[in-house]
C-alpha positions as CSV (number, residue, x, y, z in Angstrom):
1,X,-161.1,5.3,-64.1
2,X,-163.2,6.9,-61.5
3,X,-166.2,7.0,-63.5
4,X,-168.4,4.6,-65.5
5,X,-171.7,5.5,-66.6
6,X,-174.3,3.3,-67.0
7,X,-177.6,4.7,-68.5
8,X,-181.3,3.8,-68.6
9,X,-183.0,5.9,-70.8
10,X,-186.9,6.3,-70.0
11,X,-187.5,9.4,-72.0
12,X,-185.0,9.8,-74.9
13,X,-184.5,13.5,-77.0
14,X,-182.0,11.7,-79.5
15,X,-178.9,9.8,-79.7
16,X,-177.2,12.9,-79.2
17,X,-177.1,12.7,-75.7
18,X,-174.6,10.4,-74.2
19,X,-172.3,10.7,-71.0
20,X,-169.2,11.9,-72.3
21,X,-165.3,11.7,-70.9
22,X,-164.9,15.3,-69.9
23,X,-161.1,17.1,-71.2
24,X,-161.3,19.8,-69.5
25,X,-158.5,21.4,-71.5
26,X,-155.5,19.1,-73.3
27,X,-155.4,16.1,-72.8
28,X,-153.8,14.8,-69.9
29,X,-152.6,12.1,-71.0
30,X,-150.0,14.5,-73.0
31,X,-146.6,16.2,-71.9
32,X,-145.4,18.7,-73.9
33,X,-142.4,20.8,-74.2
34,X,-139.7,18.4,-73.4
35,X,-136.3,20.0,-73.8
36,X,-133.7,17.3,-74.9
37,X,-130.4,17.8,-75.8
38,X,-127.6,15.1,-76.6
39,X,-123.7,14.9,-77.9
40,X,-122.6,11.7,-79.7
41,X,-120.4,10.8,-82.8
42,X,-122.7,12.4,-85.0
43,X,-126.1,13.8,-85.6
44,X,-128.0,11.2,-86.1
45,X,-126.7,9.3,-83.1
46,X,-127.3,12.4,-81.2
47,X,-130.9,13.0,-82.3
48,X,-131.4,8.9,-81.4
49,X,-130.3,9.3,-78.0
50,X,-131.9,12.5,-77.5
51,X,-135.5,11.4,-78.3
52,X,-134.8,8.2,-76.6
53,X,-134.3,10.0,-73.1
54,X,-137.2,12.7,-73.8
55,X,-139.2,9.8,-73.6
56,X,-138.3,8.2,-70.4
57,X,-138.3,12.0,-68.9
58,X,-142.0,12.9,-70.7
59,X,-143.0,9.3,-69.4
60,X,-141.7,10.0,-65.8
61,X,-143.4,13.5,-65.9
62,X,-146.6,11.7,-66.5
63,X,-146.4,8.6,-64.2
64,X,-145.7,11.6,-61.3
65,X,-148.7,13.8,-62.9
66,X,-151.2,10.6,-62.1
67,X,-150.0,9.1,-58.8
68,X,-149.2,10.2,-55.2
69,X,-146.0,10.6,-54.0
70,X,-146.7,8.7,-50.9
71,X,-147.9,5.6,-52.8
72,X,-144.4,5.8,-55.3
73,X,-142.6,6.0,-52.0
74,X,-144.1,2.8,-50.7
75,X,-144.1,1.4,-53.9
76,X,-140.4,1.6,-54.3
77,X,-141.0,3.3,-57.2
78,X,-137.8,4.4,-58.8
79,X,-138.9,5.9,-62.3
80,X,-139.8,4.2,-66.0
81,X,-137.2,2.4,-67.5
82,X,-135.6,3.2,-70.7
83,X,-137.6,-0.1,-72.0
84,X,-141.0,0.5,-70.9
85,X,-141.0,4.3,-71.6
86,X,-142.0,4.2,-75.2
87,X,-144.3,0.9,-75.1
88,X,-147.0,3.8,-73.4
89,X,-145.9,6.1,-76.4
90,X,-148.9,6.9,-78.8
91,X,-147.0,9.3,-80.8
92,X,-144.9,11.8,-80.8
93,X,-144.0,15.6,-81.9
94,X,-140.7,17.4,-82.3
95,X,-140.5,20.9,-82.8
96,X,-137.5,23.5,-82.2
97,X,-134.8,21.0,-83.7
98,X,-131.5,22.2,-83.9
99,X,-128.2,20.1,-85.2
100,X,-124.3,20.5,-85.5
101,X,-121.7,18.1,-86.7
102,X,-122.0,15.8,-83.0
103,X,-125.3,17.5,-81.4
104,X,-128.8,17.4,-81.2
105,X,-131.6,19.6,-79.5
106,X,-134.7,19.7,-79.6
107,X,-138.3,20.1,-77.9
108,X,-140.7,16.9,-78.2
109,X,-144.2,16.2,-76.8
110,X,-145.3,12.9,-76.1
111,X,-148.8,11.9,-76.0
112,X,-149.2,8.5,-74.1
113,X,-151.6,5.7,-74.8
114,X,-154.3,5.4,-71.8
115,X,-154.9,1.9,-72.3
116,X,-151.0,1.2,-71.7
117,X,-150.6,3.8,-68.8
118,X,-153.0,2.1,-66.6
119,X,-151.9,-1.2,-67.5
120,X,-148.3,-0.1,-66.1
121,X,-149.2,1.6,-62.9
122,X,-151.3,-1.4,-62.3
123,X,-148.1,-3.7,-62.4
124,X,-145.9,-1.1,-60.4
125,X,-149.0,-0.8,-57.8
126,X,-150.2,2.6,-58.3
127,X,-153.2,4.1,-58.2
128,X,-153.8,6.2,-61.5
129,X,-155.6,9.6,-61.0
130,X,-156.7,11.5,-64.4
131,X,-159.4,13.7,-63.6
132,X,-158.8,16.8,-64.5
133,X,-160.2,20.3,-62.3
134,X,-161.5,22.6,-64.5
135,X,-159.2,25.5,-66.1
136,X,-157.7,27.9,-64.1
137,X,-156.5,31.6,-65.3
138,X,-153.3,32.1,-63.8
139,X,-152.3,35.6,-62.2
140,X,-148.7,35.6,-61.7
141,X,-147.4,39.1,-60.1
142,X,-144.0,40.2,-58.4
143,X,-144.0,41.8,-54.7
144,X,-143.3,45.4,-55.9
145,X,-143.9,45.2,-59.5
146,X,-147.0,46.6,-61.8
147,X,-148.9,43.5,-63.1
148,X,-147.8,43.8,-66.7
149,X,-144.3,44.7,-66.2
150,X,-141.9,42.1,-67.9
151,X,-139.8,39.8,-65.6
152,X,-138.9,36.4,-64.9
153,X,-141.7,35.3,-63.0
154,X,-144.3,36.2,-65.6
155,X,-142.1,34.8,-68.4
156,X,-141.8,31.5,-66.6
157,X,-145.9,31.0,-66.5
158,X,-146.1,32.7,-70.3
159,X,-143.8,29.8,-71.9
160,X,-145.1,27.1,-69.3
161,X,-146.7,24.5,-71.1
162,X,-149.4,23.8,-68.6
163,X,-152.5,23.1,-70.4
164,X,-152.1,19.2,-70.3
165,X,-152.0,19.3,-66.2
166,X,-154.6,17.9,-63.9
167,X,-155.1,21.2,-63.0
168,X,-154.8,22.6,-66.3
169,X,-154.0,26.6,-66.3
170,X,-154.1,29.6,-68.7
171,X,-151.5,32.4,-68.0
172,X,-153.1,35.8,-68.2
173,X,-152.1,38.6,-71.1
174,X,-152.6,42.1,-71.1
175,X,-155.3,42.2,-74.0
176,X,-157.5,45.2,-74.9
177,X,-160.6,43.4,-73.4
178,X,-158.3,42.7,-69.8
179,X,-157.0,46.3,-69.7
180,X,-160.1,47.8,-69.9
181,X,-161.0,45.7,-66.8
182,X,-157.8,45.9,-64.9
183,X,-156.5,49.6,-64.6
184,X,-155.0,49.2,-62.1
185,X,-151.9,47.0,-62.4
186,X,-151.7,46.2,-58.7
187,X,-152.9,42.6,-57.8
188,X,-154.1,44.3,-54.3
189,X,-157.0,46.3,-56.6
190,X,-158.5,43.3,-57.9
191,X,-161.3,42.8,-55.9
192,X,-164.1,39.8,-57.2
193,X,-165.7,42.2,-59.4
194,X,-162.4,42.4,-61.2
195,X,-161.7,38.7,-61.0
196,X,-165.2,37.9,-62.1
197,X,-165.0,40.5,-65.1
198,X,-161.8,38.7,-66.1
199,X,-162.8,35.5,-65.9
200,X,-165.6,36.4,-68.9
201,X,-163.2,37.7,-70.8
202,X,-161.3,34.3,-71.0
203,X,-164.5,32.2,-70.5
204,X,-163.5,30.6,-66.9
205,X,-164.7,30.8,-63.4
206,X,-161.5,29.6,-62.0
207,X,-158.6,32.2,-61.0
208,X,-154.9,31.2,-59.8
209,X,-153.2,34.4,-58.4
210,X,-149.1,33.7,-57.8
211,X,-147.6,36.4,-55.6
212,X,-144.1,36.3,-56.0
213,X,-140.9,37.4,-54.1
214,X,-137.7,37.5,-54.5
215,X,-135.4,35.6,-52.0
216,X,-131.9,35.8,-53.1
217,X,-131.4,34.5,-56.8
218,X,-134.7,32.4,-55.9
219,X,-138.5,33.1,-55.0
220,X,-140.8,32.5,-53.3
221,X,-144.8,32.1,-54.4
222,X,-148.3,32.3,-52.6
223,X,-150.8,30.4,-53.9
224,X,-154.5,31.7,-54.0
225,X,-157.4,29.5,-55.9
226,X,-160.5,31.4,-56.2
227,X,-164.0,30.0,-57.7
228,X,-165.6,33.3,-58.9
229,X,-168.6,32.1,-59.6
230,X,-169.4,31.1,-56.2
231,X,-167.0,34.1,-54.8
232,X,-164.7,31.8,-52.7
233,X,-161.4,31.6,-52.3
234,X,-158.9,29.1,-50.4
235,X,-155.3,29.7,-50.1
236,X,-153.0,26.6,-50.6
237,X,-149.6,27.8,-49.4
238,X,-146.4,29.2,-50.3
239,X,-143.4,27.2,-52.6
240,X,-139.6,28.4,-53.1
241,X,-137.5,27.4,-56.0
242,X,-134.2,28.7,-56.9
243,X,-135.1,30.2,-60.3
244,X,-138.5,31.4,-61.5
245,X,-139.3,28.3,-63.8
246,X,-138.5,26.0,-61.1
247,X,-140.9,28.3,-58.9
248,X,-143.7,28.0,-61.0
249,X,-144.1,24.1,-61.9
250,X,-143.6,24.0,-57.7
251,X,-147.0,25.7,-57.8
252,X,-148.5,23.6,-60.7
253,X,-147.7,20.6,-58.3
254,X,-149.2,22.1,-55.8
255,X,-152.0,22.9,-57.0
256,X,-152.0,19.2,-58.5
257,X,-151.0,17.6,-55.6
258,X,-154.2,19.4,-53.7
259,X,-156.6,18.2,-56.5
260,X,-155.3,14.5,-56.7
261,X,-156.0,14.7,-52.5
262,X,-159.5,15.5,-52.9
263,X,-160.0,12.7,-55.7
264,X,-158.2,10.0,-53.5
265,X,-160.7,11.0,-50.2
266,X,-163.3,10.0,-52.5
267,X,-162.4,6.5,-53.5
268,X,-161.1,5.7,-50.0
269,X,-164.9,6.8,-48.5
270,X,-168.1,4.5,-48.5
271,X,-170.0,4.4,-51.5
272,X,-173.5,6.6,-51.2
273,X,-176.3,6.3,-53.6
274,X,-177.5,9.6,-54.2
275,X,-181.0,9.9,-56.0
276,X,-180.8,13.9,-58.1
277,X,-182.7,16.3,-60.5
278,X,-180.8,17.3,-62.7
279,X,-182.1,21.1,-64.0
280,X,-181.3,23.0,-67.1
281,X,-182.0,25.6,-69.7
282,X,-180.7,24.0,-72.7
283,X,-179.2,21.0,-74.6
284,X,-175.5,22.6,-74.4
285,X,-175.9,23.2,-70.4
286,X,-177.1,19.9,-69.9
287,X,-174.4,18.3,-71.8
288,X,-172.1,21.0,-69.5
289,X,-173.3,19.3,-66.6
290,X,-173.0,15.9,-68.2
291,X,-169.4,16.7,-68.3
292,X,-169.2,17.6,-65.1
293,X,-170.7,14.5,-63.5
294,X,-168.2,12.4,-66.0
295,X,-165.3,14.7,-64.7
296,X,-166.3,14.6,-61.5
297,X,-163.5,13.1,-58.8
298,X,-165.8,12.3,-56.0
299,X,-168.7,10.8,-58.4
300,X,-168.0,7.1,-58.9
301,X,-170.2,6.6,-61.3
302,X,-174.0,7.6,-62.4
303,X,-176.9,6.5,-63.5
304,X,-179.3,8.0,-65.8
305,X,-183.5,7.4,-64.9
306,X,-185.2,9.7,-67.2
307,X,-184.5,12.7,-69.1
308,X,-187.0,15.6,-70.8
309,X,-186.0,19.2,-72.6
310,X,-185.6,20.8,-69.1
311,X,-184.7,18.0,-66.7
312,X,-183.4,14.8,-65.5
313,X,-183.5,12.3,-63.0
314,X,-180.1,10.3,-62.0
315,X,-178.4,8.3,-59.3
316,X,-175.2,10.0,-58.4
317,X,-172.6,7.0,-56.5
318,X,-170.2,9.0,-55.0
319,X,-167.7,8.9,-52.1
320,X,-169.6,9.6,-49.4
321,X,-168.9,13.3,-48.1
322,X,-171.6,15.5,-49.2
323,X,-170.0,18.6,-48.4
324,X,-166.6,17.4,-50.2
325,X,-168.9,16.8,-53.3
326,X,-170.4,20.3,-53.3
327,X,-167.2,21.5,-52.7
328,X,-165.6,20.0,-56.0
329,X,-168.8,20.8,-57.9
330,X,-168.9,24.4,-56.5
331,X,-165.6,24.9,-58.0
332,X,-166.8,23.4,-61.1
333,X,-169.8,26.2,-61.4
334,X,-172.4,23.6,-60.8
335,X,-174.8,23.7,-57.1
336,X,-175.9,20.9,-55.7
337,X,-178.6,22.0,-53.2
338,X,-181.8,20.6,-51.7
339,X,-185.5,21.8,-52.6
340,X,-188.6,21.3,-50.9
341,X,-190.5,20.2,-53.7
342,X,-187.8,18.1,-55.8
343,X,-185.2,16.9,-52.9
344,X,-181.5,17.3,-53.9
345,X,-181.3,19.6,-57.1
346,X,-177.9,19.7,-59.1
347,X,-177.9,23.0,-61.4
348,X,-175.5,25.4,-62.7
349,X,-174.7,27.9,-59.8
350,X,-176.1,30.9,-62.2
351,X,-179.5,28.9,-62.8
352,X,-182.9,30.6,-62.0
């Protein structure tokens, strides 16, 4: 993990407040809908086999979810076995079964056991990385094509089950509360007004737009993340599959693959001791924040000094980039800022 909190409570408002592990969404130490579907002498046999390799495919989904690339390359890392597959298994749900004489299908998600996870990357020496961003409403929109017209690009992110990623994501619908906000179903009208007005209606600062085009029987997707709170925006590149689906968890990846970047510059840097106030309006926000510390891929761990009805005091460890960790908590909602009077202040981006 890349956070442990140790506290030292001077002023206490109640047992209450602890440092909590922050989900930002699912859990992701869950992957969910995993197609199987097997042939064998009979049913039964079938349905055996078929849940057998869902778990070695949820389990490699996962391993690939929480490591580099680069380090599995090195590594030598050539997928979980069919043995150690369910020893991480915690339990498991099937749903969409469907049988014949010799056949079995089927959807299953497979939540993992955390304890054994890290345990195995350990042995296979991999670094694991489970910090989740915050959640993202995802955009997805088709060169030429109104927003809410139906087509395979907007299917693929609608029956995407993407709410267990690192990045976890939330596809956009055309509600009554979003169509009173976008009227115009062109992704070029929505300015940061827009964004910001749908991002209240879903509750999130974070917006994912995927501009798709067609190539052939394939496409092709840009990928722009924008923090409407804070009003930025960075753009993270362009994917290609050769079907929408395949398209689309291209993106998740690399939106993943960005996140897990920024969380492995942090535990490669210097460790910096970083004395904070810690400013809020109210037990929920400072739990918020709480969660964001916990959640935090560049904080190592923290250290709670004191703590009153509006404040705090804590020692932030982090990975020493400063402007790396404002950038993560930026895109968290939180600022991190200096004051005259109080030094380095760590707020919600919306406090006054």
């Amino acid at each position: 993990m890349f956070l442990r909190i140790l506290t030292v409570v001077m002023f206490v408002l109640g047992s209450a407040i602890g440092l909590t592990v922050n989900a930002y969404a699912g859990d992701p130490f869950t992957v969910g809908g995993v197609h199987v579907d097997a042939t064998a002498e009979d049913a039964l046999i079938a349905q055996t086999e078929a849940i057998a390799q869902g778990q070695v495919t949820a389990a490699n989904i996962l391993i690939k979810r929480m490591s580099l690339a680069s380090e599995r390359r090195a590594k030598g890392f050539r997928g979980v076995s069919a043995e150690d597959g369910p020893k991480m298994i915690r339990a498991l749900e099937i749903t969409n079964e469907k049988r014949s004489a010799n056949r079995y299908l089927g959807d299953i998600s497979v939540a993992f056991n955390r304890a054994a996870v890290e345990q195995y990357m350990r042995a296979k020496g991999l670094r694991i990385i489970a910090t989740q961003s915050r959640k993202r409403l995802v955009i997805p929109a088709v060169q030429g094509q109104d927003l809410w017209e139906p087509n395979p690009w907007s299917y693929a992110w609608q029956q995407a089950n993407i709410d267990h990623a690192l990045t976890p994501m939330q596809t956009i619908t055309p509600s009554m509360d979003v169509l009173r906000v976008i009227q115009n179903p062109n992704t070029r009208a929505l300015n940061m007004q827009k964004l910001q007005a749908v991002g209240r209606v879903y509750g999130l600062q974070q917006i994912l737009i995927v501009n798709a085009t067609r190539e052939g029987t394939g496409y092709s997707a840009t990928i722009q993340d924008i923090a409407v709170d804070t009003e930025t925006s960075r753009y993270l590149g362009r994917v290609r599959g050769l079907t929408a689906a395949e398209t689309m968890r291209k993106v998740v990846r690399k939106v993943e693959d960005d996140w897990k970047a920024s969380a492995v510059t942090a535990v490669n840097a210097e460790t910096v001791i970083l004395p904070v106030s810690i400013l809020y309006r109210s037990h929920a926000e400072w739990v918020g924040l709480k969660d964001v510390i916990n959640g935090s891929a560049q904080i190592r761990s923290a250290q709670l000094e004191a703590v009153s009805k509006s404040g705090a005091l804590m020692s932030l460890y982090y990975g020493g980039d400063i402007d790396r960790l404002r950038n993560e908590l930026a895109f968290k909602g939180v600022s991190l800022r200096e004051d005259e009077e109080l030094g380095m202040v760590l707020t919600r981006t919306n406090y006054r």
